[in-house]
N, C-alpha and C positions, 0 to 999 in steps of 0.2 A: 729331423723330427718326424716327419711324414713317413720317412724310409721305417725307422720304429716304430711306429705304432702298425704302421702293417705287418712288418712281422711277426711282431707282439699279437694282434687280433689272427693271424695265420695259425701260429702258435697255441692261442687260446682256443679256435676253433676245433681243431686236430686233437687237444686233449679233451676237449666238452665229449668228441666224436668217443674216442677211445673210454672215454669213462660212461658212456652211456652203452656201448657195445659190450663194455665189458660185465653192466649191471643187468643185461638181458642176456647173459649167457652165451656169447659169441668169443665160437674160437678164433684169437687172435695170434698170429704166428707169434715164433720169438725172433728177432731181429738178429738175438747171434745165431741163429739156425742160418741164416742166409750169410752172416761171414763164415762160418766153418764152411758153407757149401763152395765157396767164392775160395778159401785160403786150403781148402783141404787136398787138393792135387800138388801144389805148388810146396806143403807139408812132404805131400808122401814123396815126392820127388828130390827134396830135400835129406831128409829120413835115408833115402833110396843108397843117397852118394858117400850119408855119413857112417853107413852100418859096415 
């Protein structure tokens, strides 16, 4: 129970944060910009073997 609710308050924290950064006009990355950065070599290497 204790393990939840920490979470939950984790959780709730982080969106309070993003939703207020977001209503003062703060660039907030995109999160798939960081998987395509992470999967993108590993893509073209792929791509590389099947052409």
């Amino acid at each position: 129970m204790k393990k939840e609710m920490l979470v939950f308050f984790i959780l709730l924290v982080v969106g309070t944060g993003l939703g207020i950064a977001e209503s003062l006009e703060v660039n907030i990355p995109n999160p798939l910009d960081w998987i395509t950065f992470v999967y993108k070599p590993f893509s073209d290497f792929i791509y590389g073997i099947v052409e």
